[in-house]
C-alpha positions as a Markdown table, in Angstrom:
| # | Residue | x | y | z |
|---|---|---|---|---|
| 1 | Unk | 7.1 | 12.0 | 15.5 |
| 2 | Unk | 8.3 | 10.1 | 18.4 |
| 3 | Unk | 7.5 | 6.3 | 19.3 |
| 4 | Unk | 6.1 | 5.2 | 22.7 |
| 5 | Unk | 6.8 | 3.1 | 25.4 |
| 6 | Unk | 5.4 | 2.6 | 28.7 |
| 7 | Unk | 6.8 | 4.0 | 32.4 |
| 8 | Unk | 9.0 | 1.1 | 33.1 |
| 9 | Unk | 10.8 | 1.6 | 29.4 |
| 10 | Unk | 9.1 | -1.0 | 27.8 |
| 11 | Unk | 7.5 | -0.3 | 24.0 |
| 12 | Unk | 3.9 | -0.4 | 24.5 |
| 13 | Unk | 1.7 | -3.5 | 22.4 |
| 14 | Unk | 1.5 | -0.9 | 19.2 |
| 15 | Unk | 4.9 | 0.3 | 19.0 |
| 16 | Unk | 5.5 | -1.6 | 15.9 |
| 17 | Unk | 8.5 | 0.5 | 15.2 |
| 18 | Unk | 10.6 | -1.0 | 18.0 |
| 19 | Unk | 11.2 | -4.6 | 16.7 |
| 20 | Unk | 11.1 | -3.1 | 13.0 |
| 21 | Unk | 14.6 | -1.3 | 14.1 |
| 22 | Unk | 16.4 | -4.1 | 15.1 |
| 23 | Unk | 15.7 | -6.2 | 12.0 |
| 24 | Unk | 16.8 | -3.2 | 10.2 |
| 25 | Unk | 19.8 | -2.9 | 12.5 |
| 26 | Unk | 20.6 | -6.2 | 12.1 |
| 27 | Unk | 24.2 | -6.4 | 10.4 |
| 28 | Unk | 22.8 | -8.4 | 7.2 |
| 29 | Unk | 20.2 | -6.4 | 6.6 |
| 30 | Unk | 22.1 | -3.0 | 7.4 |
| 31 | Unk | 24.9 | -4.6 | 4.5 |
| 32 | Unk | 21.6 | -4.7 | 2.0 |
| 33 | Unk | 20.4 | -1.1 | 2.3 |
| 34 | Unk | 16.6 | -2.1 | 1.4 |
| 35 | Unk | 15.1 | 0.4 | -0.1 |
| 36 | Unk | 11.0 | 0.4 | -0.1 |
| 37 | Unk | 8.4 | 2.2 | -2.5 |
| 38 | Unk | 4.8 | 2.4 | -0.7 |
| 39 | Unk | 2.0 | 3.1 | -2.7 |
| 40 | Unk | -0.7 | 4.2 | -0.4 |
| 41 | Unk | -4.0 | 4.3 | -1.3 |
| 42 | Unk | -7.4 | 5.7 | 0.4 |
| 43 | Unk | -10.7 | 6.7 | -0.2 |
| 44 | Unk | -12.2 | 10.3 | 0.5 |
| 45 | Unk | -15.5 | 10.1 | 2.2 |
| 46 | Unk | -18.8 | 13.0 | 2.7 |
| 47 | Unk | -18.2 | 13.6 | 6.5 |
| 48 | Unk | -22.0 | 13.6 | 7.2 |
| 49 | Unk | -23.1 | 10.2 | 5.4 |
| 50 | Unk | -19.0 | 8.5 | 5.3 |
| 51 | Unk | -20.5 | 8.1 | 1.0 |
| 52 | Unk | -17.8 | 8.4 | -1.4 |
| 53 | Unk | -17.1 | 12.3 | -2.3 |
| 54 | Unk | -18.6 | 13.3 | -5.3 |
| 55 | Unk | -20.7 | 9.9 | -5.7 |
| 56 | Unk | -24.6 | 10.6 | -5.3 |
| 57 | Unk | -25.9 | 10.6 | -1.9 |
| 58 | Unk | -26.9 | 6.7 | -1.7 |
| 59 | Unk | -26.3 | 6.3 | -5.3 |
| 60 | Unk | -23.6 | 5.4 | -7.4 |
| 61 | Unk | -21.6 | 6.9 | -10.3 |
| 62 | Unk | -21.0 | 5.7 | -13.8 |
| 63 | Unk | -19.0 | 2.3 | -14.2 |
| 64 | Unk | -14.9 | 2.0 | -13.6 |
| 65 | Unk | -12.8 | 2.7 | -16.3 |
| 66 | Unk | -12.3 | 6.4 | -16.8 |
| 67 | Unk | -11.5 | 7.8 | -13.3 |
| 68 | Unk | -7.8 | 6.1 | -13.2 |
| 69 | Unk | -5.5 | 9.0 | -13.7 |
| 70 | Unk | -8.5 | 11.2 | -14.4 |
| 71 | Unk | -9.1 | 14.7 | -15.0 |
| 72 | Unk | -12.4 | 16.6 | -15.3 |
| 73 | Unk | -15.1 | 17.2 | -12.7 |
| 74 | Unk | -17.0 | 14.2 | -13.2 |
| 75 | Unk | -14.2 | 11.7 | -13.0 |
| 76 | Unk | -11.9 | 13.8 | -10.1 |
| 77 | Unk | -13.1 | 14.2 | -6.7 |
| 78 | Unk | -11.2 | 16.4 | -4.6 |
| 79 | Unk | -7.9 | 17.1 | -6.5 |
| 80 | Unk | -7.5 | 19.9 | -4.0 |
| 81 | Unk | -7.0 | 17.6 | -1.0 |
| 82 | Unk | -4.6 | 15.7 | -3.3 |
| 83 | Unk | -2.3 | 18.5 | -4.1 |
| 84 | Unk | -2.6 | 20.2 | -0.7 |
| 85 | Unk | -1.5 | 17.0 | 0.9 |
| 86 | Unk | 1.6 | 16.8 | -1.9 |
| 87 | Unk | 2.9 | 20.2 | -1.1 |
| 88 | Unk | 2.5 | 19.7 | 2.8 |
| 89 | Unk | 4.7 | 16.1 | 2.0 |
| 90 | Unk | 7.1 | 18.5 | -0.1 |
| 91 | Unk | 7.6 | 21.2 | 2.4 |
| 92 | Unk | 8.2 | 18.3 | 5.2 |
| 93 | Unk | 10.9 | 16.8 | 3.6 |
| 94 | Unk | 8.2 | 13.6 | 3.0 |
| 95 | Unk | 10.2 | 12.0 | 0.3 |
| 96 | Unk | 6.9 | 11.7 | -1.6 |
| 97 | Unk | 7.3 | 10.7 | -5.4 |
| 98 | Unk | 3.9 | 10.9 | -7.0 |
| 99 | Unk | 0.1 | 11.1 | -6.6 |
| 100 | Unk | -2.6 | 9.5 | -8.9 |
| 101 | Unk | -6.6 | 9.2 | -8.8 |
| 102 | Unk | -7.2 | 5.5 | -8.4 |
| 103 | Unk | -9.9 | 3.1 | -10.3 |
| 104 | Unk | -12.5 | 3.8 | -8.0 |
| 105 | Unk | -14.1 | 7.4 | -7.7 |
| 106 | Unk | -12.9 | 9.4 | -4.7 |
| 107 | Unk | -9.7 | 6.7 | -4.3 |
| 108 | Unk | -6.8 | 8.3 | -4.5 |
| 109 | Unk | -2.9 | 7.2 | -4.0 |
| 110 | Unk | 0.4 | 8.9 | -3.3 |
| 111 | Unk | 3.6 | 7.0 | -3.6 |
| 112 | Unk | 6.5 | 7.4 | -0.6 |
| 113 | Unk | 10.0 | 6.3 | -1.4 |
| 114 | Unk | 12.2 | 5.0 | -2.6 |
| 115 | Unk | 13.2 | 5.1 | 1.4 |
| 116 | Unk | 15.6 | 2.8 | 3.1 |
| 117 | Unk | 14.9 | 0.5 | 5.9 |
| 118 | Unk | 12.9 | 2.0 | 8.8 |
| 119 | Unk | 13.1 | 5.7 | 6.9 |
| 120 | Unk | 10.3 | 3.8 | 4.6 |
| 121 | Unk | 7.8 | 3.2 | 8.4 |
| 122 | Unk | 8.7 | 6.8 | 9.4 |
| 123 | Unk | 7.8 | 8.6 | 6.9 |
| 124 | Unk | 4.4 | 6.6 | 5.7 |
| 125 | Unk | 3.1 | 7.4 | 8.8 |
| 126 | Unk | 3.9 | 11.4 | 9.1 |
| 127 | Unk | 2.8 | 11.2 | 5.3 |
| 128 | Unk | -0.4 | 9.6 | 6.7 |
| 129 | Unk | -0.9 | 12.6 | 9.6 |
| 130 | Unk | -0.6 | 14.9 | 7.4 |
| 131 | Unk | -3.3 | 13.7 | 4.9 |
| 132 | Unk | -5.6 | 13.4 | 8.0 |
| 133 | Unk | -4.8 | 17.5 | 9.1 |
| 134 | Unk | -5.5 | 18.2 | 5.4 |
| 135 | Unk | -8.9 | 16.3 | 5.1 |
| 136 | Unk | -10.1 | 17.7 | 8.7 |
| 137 | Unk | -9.5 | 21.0 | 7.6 |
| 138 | Unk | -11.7 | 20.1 | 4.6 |
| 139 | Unk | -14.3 | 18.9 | 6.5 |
| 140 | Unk | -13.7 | 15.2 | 4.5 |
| 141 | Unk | -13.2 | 11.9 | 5.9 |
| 142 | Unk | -10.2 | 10.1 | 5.5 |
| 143 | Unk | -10.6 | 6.0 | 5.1 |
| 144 | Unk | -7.8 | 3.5 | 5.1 |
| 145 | Unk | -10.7 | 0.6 | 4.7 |
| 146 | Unk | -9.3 | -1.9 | 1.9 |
| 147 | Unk | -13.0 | -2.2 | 0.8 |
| 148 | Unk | -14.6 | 0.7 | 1.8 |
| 149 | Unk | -17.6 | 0.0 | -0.9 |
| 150 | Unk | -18.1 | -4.1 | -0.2 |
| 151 | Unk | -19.5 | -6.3 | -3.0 |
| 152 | Unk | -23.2 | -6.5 | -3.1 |
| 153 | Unk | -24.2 | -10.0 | -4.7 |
| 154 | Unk | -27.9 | -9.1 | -5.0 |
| 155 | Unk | -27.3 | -5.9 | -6.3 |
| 156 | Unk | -24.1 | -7.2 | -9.0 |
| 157 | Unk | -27.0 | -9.1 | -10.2 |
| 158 | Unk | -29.1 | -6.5 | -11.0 |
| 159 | Unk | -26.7 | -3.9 | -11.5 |
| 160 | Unk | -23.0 | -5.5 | -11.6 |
| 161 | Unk | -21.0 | -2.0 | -11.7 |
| 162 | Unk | -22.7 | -0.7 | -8.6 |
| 163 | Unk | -21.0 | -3.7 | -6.5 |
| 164 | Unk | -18.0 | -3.5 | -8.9 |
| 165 | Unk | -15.6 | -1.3 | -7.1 |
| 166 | Unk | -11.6 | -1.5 | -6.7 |
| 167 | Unk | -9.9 | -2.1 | -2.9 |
| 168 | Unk | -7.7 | 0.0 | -1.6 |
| 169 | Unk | -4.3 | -1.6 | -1.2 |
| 170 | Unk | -0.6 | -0.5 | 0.2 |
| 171 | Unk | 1.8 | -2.5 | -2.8 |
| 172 | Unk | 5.1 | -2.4 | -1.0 |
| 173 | Unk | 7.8 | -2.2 | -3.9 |
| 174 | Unk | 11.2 | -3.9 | -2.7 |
| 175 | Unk | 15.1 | -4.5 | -3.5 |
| 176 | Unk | 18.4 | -5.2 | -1.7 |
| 177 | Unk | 21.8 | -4.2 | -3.3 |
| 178 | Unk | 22.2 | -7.8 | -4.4 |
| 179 | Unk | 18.7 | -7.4 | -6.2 |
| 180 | Unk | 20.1 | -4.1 | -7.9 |
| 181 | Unk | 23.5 | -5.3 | -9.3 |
| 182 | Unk | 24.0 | -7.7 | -12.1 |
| 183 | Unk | 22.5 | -10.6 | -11.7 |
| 184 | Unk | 19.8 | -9.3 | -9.2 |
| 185 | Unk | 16.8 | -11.4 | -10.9 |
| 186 | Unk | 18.3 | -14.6 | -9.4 |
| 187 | Unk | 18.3 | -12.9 | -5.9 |
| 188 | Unk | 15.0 | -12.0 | -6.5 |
| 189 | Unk | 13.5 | -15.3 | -7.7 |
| 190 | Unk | 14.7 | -16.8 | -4.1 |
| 191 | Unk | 13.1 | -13.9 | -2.5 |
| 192 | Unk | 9.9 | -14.3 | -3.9 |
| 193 | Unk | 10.1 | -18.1 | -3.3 |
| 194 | Unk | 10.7 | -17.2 | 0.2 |
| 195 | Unk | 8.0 | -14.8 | 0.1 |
| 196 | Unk | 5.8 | -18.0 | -1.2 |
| 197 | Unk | 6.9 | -20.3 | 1.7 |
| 198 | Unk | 5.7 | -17.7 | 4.2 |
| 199 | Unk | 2.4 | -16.9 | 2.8 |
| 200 | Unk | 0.5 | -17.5 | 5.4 |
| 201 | Unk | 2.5 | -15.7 | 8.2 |
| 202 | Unk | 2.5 | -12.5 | 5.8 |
| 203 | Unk | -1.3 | -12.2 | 5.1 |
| 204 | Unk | -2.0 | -11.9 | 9.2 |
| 205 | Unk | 0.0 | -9.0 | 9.3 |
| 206 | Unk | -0.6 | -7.1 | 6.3 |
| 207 | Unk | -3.9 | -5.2 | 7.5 |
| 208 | Unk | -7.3 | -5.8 | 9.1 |
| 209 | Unk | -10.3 | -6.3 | 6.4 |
| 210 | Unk | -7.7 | -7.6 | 3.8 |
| 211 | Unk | -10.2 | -10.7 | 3.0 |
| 212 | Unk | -12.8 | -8.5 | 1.8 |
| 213 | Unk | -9.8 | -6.8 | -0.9 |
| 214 | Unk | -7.9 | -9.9 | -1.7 |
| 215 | Unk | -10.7 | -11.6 | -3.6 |
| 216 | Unk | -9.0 | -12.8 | -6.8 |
| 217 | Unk | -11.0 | -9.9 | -8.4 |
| 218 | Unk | -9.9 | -6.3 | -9.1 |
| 219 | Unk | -6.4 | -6.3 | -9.5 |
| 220 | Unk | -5.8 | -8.6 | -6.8 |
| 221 | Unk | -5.0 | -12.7 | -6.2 |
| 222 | Unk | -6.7 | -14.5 | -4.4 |
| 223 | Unk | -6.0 | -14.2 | 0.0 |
| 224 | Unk | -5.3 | -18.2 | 0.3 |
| 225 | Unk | -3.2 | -18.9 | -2.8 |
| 226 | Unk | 0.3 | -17.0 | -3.9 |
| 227 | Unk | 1.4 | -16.7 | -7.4 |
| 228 | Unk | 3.9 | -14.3 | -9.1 |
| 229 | Unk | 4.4 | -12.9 | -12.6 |
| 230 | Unk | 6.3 | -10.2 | -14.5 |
| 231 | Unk | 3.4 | -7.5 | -15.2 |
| 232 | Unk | 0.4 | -9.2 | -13.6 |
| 233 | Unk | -1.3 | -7.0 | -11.5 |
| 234 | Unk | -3.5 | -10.2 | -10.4 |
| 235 | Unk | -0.8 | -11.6 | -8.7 |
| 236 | Unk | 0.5 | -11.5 | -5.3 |
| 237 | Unk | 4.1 | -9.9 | -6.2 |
| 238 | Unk | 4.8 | -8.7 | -9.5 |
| 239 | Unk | 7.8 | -8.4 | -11.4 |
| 240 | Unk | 7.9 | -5.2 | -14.0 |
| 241 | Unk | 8.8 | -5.9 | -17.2 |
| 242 | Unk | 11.8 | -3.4 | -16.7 |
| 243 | Unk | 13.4 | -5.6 | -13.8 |
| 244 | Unk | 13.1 | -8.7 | -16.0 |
| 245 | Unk | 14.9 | -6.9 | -19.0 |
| 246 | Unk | 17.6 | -5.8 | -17.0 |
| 247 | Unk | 18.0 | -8.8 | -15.1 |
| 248 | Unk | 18.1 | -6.8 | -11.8 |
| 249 | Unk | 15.8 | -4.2 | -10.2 |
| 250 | Unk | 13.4 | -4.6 | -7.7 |
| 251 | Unk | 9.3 | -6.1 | -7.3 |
| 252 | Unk | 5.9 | -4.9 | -5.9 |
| 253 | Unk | 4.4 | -7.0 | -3.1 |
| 254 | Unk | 0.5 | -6.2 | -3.7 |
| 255 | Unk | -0.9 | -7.7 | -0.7 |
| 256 | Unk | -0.7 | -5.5 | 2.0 |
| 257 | Unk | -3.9 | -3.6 | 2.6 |
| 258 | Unk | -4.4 | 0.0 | 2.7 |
| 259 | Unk | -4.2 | 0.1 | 6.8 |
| 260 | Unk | -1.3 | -2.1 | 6.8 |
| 261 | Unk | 1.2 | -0.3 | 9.5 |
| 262 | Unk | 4.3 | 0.1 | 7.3 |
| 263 | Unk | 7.0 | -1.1 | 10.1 |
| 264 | Unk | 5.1 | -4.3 | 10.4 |
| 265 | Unk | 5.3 | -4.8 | 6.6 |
| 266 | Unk | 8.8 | -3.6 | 5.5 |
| 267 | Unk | 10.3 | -5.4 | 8.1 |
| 268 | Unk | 8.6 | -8.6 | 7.8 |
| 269 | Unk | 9.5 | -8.5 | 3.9 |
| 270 | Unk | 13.3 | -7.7 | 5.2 |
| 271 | Unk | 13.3 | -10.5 | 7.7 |
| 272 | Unk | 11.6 | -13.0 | 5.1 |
| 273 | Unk | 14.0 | -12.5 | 2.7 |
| 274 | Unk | 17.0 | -11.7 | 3.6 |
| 275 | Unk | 17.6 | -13.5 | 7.4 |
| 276 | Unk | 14.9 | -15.8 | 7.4 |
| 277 | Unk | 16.4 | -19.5 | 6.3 |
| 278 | Unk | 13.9 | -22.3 | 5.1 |
């Protein structure tokens, strides 16, 4: 892996990487070793008509509810890809941490971290190249689309469930040190209030398409409002129930779409909360 930069030594427009290093090298954010938790998720695709795998060529399967963590041929669609992709992550030195089917048929997830600072960027994206080599072989196409299947109103009518299909999202799980010794819930209430104050600036760069996910329905709040709660997946950053027991730990930013580029994300978050100053 290796990042780029034009002839005279500058880093070209997509080098995201370069300004996600110095925030990272910055001496305040270095002291909080941030640690990340990316939980990437993506949708598997029949290369010849880019349909879900395993749904019916212009059809659609049976409703949402029994293919989350699924098992069984007619609620798992290509489990080989999945494991494949977590050995390949293994035998890398990817410091991948799990792998689940997702709500939607053919959406699957795998989990990268924890990883600190600009570890978290690096290795999302070689755990990203290395899903595409898997799939090519396969002869499936990958998609980062946050709404691959879009929400037909006309066809919800008739037929809600066929229109009734999850997003696929990147929820960025985040602490400092301060966050993860005593006390850390305080330090995490002014994050999130932070967090709150800079809505606006974090939605632009948290993925392309992310209007079409961030609907206020499946799992997700609503793009122009923020909100937070402890165990509400329909909120913007959630707060597990484990974090507010211990009164430290970490919390989930669910915003960032599934083609978010993950140095544009963790550093912003870093920046946000820990240098920015209201």
């Amino acid at each position: 892996m290796c990042d780029t930069y034009t002839p005279a030594g500058d880093p070209i427009p997509t080098n995201k990487r370069f300004n996600a290093e110095k925030i990272f090298n910055h001496p305040d954010v270095a002291a909080e070793e941030p640690w990340f938790g990316i939980e990437q998720e993506y949708t598997l695709l029949q290369k010849d008509t880019k349909w879900p795998l395993g749904w019916p060529v212009g059809g659609f399967p049976g409703p949402q509810g029994p293919y989350y963590c699924g098992v069984g041929a007619d609620k798992s669609f290509g489990r080989d890809i999945v494991d494949a992709h977590y050995k390949a992550c293994l035998y890398a030195g990817i410091n991948i941490s799990g792998i689940n089917g997702e709500v939607m048929p053919a959406q699957w997830e795998f989990q990268v971290g924890p990883a600190t600072g600009i570890s978290a960027g690096d290795q999302l994206w070689v755990a990203r190249y290395i899903l595409e080599r898997i799939t090519e072989t396969a002869g499936v196409v990958l998609s980062f689309d946050p709404k691959p299947i879009p929400l037909f109103f006309l066809v919800c009518i008739l037929f809600y469930h066929q229109g009734d299909w999850n997003g696929a999202g990147a929820h960025t799980n985040y602490s400092t040190k301060s966050m993860r010794n005593d006390g850390g819930i305080d330090v995490i209430r002014k994050a999130i209030g932070k967090l709150g104050l800079r809505h606006k600036e974090h939605i632009a760069a948290y993925g392309e398409g992310n209007d079409r996910r961030l609907t206020g329905c499946h799992e997700t709040a609503d793009i122009n409002s923020f909100s937070w709660g402890v165990a509400n997946r329909g909120a913007s950053i959630r707060v597990g129930r484990d974090t507010e027991k211990a009164g430290k730990g970490y919390f989930e930013d669910r915003r960032p779409a599934s083609n978010m580029d993950p140095y544009v994300v963790t550093s912003m978050i870093a920046e946000t909360t820990i240098l920015w100053k209201p």
